[in-house]
PDB file with one MODEL, atoms N, CA, C and O in Angstrom:
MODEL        1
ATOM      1  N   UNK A   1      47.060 -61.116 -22.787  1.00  0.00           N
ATOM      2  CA  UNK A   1      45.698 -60.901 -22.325  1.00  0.00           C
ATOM      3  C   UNK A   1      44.939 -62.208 -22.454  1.00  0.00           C
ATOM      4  O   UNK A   1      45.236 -63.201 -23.118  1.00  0.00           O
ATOM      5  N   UNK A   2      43.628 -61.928 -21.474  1.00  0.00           N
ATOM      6  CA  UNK A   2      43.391 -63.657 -21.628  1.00  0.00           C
ATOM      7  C   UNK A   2      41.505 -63.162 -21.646  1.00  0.00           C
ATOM      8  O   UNK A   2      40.960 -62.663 -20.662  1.00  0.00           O
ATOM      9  N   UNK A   3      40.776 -63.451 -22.986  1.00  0.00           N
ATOM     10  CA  UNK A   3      40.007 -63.220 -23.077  1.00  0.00           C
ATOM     11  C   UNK A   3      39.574 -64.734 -23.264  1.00  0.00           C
ATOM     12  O   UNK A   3      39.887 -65.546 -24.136  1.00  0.00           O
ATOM     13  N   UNK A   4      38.261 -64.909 -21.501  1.00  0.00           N
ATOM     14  CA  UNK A   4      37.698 -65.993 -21.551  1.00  0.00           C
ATOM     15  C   UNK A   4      36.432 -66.131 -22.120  1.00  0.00           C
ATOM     16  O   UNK A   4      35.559 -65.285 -21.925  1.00  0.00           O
ATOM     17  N   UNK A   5      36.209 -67.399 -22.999  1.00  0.00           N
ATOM     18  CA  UNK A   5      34.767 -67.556 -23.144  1.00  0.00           C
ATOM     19  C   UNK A   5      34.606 -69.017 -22.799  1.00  0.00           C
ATOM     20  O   UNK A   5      35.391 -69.954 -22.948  1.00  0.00           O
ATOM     21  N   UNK A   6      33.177 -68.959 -22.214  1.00  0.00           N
ATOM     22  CA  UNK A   6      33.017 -70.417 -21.575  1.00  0.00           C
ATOM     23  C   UNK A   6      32.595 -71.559 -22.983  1.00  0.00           C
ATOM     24  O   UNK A   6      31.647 -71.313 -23.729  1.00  0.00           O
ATOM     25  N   UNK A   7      33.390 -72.659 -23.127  1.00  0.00           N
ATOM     26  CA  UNK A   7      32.948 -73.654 -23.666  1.00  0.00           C
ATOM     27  C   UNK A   7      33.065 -74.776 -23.805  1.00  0.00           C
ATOM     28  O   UNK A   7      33.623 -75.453 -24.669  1.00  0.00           O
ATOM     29  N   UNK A   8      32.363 -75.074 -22.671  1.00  0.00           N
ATOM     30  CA  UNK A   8      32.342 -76.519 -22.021  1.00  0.00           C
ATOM     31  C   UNK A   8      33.100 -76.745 -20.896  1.00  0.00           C
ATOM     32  O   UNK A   8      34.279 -76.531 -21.178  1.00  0.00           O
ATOM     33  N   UNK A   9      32.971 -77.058 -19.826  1.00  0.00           N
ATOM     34  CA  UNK A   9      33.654 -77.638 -18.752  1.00  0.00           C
ATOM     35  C   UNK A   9      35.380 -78.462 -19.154  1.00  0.00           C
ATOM     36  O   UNK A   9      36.427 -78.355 -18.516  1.00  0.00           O
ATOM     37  N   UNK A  10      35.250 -78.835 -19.755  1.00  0.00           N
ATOM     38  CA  UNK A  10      36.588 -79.565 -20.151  1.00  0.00           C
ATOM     39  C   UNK A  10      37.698 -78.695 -20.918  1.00  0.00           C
ATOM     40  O   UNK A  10      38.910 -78.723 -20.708  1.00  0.00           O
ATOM     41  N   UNK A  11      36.984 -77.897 -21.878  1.00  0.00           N
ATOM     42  CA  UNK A  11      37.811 -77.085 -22.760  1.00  0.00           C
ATOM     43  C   UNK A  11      38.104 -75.650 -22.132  1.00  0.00           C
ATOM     44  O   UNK A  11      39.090 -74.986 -22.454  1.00  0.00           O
ATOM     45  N   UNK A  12      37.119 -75.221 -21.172  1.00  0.00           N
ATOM     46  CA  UNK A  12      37.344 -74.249 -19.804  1.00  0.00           C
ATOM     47  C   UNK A  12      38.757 -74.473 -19.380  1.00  0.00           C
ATOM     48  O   UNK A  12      39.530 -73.515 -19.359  1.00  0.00           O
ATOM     49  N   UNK A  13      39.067 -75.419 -19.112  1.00  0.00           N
ATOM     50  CA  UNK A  13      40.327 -76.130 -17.843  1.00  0.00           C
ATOM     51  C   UNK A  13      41.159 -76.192 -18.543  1.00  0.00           C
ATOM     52  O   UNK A  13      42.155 -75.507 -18.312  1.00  0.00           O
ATOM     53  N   UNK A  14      41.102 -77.215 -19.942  1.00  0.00           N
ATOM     54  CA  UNK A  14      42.615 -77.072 -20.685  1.00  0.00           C
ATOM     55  C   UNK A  14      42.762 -75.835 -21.285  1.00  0.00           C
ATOM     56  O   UNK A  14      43.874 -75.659 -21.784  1.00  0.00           O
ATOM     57  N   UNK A  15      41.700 -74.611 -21.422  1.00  0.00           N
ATOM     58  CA  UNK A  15      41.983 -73.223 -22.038  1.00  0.00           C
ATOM     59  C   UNK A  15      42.831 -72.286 -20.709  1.00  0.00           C
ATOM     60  O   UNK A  15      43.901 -71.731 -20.955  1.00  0.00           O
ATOM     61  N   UNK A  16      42.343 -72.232 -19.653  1.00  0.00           N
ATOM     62  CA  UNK A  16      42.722 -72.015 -18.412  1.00  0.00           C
ATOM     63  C   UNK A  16      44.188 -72.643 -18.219  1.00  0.00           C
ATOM     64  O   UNK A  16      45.140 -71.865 -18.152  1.00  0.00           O
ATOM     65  N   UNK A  17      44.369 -73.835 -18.142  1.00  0.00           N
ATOM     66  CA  UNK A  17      46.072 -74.467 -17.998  1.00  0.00           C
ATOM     67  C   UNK A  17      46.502 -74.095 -18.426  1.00  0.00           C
ATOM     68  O   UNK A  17      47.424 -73.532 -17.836  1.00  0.00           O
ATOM     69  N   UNK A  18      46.421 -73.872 -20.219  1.00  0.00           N
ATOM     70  CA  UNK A  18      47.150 -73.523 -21.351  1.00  0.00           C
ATOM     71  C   UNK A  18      47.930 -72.027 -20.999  1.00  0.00           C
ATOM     72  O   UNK A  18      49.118 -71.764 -21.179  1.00  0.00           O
ATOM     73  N   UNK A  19      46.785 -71.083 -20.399  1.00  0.00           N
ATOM     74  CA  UNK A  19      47.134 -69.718 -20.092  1.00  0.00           C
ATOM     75  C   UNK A  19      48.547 -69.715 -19.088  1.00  0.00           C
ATOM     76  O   UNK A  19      49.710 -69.453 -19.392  1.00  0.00           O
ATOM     77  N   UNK A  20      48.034 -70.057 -17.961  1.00  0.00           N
ATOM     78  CA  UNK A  20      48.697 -70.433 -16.732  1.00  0.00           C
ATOM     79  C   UNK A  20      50.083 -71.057 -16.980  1.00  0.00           C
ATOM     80  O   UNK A  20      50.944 -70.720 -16.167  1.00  0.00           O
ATOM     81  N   UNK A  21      50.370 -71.716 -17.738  1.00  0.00           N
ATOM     82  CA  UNK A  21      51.429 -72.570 -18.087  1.00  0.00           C
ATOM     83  C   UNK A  21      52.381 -71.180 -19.111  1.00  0.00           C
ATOM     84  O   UNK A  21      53.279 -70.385 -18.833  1.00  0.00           O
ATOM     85  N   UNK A  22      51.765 -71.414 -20.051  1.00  0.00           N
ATOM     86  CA  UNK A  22      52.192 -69.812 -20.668  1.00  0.00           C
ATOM     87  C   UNK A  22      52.760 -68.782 -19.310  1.00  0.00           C
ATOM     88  O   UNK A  22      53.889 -68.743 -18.821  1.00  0.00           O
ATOM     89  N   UNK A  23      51.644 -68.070 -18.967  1.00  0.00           N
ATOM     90  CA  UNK A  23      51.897 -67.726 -17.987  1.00  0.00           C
ATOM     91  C   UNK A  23      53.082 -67.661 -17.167  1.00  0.00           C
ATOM     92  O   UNK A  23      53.784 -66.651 -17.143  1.00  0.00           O
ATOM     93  N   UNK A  24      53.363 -68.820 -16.413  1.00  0.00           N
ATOM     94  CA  UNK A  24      54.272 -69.332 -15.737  1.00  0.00           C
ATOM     95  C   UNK A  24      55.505 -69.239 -16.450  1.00  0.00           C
ATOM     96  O   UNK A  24      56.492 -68.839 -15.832  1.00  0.00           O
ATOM     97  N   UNK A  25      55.614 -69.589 -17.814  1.00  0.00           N
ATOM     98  CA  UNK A  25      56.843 -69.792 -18.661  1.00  0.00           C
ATOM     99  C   UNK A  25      57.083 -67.904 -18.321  1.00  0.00           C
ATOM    100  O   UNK A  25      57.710 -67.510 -17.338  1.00  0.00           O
ATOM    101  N   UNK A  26      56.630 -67.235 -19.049  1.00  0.00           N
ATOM    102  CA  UNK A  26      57.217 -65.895 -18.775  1.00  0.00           C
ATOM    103  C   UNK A  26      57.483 -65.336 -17.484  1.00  0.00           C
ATOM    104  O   UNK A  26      58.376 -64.500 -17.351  1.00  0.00           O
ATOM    105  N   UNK A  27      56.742 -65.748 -16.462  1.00  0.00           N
ATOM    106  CA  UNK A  27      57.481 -65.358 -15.556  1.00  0.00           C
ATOM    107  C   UNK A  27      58.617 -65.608 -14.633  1.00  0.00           C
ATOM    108  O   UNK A  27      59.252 -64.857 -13.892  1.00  0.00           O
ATOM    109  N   UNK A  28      58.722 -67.426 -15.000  1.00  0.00           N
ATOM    110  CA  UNK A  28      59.645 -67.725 -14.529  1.00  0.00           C
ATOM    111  C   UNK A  28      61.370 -67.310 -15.002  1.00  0.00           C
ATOM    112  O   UNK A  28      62.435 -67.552 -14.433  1.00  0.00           O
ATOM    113  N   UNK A  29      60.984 -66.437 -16.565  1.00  0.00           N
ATOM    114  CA  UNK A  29      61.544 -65.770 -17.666  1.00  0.00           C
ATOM    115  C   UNK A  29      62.397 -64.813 -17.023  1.00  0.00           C
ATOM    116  O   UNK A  29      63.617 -64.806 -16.857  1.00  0.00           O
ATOM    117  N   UNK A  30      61.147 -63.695 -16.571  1.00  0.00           N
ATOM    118  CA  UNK A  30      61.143 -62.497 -16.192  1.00  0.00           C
ATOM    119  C   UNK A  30      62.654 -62.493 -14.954  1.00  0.00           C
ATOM    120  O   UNK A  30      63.725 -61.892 -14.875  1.00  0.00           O
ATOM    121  N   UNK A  31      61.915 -63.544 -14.162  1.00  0.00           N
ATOM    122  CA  UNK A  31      62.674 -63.800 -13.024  1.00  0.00           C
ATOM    123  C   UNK A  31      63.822 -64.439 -13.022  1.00  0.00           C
ATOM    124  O   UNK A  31      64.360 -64.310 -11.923  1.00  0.00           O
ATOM    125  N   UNK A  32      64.391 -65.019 -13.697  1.00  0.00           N
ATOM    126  CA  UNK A  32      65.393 -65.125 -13.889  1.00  0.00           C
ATOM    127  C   UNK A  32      66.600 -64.090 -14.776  1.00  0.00           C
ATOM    128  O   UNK A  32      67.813 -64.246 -14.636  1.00  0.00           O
ATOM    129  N   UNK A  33      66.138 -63.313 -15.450  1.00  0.00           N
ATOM    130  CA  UNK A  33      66.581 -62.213 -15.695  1.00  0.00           C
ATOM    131  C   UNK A  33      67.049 -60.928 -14.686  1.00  0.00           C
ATOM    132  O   UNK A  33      68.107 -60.314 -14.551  1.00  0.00           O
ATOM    133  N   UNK A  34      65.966 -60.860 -14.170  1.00  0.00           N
ATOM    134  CA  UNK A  34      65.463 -59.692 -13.588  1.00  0.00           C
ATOM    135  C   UNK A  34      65.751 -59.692 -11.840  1.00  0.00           C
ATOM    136  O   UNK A  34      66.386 -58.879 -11.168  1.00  0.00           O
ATOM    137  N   UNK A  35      65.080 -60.835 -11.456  1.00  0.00           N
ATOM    138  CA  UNK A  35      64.415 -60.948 -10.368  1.00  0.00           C
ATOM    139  C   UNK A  35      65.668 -61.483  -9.361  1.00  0.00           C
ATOM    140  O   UNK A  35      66.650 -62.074  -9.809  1.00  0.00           O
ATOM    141  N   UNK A  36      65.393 -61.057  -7.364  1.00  0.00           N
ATOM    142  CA  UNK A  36      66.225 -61.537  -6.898  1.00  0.00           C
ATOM    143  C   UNK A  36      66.272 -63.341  -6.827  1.00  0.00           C
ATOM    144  O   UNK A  36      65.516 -63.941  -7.592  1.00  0.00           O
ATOM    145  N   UNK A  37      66.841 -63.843  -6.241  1.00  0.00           N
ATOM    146  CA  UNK A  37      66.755 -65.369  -6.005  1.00  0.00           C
ATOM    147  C   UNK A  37      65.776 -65.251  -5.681  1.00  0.00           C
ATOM    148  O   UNK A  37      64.917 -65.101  -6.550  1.00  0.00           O
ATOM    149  N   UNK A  38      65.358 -65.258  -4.170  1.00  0.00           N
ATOM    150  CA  UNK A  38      64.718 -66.013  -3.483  1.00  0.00           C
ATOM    151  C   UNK A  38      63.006 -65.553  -3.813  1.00  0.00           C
ATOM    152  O   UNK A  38      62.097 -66.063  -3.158  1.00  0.00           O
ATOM    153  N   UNK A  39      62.746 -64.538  -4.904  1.00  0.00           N
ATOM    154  CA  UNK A  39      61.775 -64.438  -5.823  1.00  0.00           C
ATOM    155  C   UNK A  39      61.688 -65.718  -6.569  1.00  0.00           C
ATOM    156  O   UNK A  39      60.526 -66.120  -6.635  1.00  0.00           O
ATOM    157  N   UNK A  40      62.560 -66.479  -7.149  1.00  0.00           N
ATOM    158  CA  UNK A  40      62.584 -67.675  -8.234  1.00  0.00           C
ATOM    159  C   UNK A  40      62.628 -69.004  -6.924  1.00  0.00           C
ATOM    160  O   UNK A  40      62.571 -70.203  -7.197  1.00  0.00           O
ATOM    161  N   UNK A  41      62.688 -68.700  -6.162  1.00  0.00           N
ATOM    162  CA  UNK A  41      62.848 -69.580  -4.909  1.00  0.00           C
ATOM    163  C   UNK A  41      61.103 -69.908  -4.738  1.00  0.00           C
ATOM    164  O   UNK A  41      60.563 -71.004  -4.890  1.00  0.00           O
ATOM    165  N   UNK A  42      60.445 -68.606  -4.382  1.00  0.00           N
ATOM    166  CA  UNK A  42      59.555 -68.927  -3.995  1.00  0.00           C
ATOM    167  C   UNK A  42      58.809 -69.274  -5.064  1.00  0.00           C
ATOM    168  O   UNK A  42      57.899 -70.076  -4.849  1.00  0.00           O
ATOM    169  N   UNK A  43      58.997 -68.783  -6.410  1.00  0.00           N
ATOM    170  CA  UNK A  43      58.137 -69.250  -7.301  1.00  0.00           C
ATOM    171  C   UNK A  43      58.243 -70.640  -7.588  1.00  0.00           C
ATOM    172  O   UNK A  43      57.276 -71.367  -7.814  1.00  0.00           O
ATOM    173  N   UNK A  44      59.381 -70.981  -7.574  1.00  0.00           N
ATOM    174  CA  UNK A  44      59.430 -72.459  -8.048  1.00  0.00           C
ATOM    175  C   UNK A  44      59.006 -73.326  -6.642  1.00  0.00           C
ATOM    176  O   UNK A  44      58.908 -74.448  -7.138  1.00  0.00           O
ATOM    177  N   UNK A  45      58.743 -73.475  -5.424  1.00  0.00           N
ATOM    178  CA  UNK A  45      58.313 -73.498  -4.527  1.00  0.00           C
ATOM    179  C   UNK A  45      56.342 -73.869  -5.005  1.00  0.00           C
ATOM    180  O   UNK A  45      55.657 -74.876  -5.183  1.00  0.00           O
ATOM    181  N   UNK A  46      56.151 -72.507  -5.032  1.00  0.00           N
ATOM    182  CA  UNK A  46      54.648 -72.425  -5.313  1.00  0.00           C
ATOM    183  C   UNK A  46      54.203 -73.407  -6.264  1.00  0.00           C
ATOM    184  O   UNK A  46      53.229 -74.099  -5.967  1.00  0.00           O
ATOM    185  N   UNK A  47      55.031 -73.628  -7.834  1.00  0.00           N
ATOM    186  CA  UNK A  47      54.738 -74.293  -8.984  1.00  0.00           C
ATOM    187  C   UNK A  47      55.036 -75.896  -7.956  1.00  0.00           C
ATOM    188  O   UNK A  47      54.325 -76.690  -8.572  1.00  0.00           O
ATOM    189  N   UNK A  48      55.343 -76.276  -7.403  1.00  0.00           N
ATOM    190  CA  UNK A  48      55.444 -77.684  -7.210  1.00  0.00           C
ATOM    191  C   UNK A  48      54.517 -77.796  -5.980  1.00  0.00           C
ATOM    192  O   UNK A  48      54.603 -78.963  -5.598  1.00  0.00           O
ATOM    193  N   UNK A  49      53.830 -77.236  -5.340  1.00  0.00           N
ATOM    194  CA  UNK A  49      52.430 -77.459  -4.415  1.00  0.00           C
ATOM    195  C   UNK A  49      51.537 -77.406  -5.134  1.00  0.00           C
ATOM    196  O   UNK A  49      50.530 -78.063  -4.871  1.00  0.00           O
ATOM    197  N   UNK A  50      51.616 -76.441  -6.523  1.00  0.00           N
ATOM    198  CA  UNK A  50      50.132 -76.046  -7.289  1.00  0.00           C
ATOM    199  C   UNK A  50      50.009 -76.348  -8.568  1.00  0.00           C
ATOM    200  O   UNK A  50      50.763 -75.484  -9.015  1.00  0.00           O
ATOM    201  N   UNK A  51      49.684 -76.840  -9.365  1.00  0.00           N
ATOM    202  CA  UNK A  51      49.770 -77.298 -10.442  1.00  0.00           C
ATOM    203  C   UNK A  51      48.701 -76.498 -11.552  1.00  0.00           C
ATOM    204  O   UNK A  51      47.757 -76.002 -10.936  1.00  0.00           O
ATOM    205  N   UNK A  52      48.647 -76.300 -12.797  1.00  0.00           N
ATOM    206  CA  UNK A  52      48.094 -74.927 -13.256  1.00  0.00           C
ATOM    207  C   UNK A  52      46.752 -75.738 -13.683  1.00  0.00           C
ATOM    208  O   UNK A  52      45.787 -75.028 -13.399  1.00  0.00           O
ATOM    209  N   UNK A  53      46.350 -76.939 -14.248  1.00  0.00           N
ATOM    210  CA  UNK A  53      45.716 -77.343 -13.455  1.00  0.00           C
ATOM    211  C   UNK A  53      44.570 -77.173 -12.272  1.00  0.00           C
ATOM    212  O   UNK A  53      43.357 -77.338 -12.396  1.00  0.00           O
ATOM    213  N   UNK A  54      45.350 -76.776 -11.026  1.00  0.00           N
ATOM    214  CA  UNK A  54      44.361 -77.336 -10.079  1.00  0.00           C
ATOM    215  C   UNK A  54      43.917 -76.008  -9.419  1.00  0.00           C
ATOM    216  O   UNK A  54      43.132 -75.967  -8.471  1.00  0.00           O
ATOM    217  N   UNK A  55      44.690 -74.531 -10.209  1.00  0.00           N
ATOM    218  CA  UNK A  55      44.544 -73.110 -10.488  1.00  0.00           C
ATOM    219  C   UNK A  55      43.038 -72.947 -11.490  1.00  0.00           C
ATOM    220  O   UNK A  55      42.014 -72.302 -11.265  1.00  0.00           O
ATOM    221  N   UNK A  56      43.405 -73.789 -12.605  1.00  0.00           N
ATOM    222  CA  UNK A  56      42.203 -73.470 -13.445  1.00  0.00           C
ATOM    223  C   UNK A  56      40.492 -73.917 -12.759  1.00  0.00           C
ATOM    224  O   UNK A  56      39.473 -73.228 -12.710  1.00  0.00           O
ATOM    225  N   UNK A  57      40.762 -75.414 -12.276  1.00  0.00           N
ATOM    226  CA  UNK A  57      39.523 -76.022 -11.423  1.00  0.00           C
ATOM    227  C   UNK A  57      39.405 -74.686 -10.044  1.00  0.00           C
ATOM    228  O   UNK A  57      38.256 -74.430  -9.684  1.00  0.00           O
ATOM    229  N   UNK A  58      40.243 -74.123  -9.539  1.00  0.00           N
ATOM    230  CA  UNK A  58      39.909 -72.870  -8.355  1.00  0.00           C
ATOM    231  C   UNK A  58      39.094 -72.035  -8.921  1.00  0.00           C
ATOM    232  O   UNK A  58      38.116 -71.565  -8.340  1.00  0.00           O
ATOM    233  N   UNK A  59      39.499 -71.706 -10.406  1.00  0.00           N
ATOM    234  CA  UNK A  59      39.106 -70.403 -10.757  1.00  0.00           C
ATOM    235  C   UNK A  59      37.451 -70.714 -11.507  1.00  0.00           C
ATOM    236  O   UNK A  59      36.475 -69.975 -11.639  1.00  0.00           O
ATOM    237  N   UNK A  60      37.644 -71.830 -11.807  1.00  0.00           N
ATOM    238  CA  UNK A  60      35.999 -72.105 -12.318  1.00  0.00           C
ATOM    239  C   UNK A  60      35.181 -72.294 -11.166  1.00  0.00           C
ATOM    240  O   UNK A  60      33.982 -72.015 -11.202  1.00  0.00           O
ATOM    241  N   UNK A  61      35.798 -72.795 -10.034  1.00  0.00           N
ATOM    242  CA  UNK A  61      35.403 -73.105  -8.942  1.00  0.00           C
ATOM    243  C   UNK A  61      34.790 -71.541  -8.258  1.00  0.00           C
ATOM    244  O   UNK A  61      33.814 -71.336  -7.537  1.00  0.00           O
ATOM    245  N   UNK A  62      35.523 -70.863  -8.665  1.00  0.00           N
ATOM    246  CA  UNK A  62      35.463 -68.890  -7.802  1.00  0.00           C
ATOM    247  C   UNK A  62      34.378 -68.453  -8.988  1.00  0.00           C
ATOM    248  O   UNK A  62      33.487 -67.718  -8.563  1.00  0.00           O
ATOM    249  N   UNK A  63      34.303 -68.791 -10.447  1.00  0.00           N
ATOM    250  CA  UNK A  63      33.134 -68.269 -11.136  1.00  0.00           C
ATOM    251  C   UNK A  63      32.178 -69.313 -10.999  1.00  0.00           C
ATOM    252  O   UNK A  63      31.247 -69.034 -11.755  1.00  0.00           O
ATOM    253  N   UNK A  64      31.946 -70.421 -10.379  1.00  0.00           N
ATOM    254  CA  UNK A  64      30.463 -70.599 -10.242  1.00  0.00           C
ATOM    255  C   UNK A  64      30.476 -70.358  -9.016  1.00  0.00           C
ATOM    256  O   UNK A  64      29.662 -69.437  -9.087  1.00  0.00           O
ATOM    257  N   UNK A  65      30.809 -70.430  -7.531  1.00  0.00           N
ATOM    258  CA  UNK A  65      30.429 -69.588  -6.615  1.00  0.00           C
ATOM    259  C   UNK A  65      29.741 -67.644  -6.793  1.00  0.00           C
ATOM    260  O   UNK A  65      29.048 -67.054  -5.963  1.00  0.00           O
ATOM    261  N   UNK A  66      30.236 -67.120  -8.085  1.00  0.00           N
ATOM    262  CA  UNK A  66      29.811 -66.057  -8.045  1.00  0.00           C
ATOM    263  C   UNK A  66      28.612 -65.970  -9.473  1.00  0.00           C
ATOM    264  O   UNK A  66      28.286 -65.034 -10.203  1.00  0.00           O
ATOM    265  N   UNK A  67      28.265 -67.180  -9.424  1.00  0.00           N
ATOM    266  CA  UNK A  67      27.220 -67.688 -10.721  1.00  0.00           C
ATOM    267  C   UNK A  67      27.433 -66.510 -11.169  1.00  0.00           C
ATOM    268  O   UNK A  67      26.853 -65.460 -10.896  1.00  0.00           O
ATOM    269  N   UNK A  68      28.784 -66.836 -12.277  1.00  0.00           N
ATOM    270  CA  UNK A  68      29.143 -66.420 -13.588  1.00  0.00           C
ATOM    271  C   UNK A  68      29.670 -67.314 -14.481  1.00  0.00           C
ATOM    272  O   UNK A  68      30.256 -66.909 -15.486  1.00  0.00           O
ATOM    273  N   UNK A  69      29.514 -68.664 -14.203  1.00  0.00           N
ATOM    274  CA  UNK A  69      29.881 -70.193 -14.836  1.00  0.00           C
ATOM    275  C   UNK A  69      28.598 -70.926 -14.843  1.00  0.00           C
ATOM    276  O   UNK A  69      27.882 -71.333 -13.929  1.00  0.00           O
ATOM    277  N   UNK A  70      28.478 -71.000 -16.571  1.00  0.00           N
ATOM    278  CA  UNK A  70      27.337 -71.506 -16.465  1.00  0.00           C
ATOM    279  C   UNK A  70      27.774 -73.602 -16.896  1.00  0.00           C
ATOM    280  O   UNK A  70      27.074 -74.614 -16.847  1.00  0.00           O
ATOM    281  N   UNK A  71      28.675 -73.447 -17.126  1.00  0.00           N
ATOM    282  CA  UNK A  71      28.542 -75.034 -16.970  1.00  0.00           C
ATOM    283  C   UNK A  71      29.222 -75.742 -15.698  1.00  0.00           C
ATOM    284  O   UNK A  71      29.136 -76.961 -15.551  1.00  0.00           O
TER     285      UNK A  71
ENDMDL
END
């Protein structure tokens, strides 16, 4: 679970990566266990256009468009 609280612009993004990266580790987990190929195909696909990163700047980016980011 990912309970956000805003604090500070900088610590937002590396709290956000941190998740995402996590994140990513289990599912790339999941999927290799579990999952067909071309599920781990596309995921690993996606991870090298998107960087978790440039996920976290979207998503602060989607809460101050819906001024719920106050820094």
């Amino acid at each position: 679970m990912f309970n956000f609280e805003c604090e500070g612009f900088d610590a937002d993004v590396l709290s956000i990566t941190d998740f995402l990266d996590q994140y990513h580790v289990h599912t790339r987990t999941f999927l290799e266990q579990y999952g067909p190929k071309h599920l781990i195909q596309m995921e690993n696909k996606t991870r090298t256009s998107h960087t978790s990163k440039t996920d976290a700047l979207l998503a602060i980016g989607n809460l101050r468009e819906n001024q719920i980011y106050e820094f």
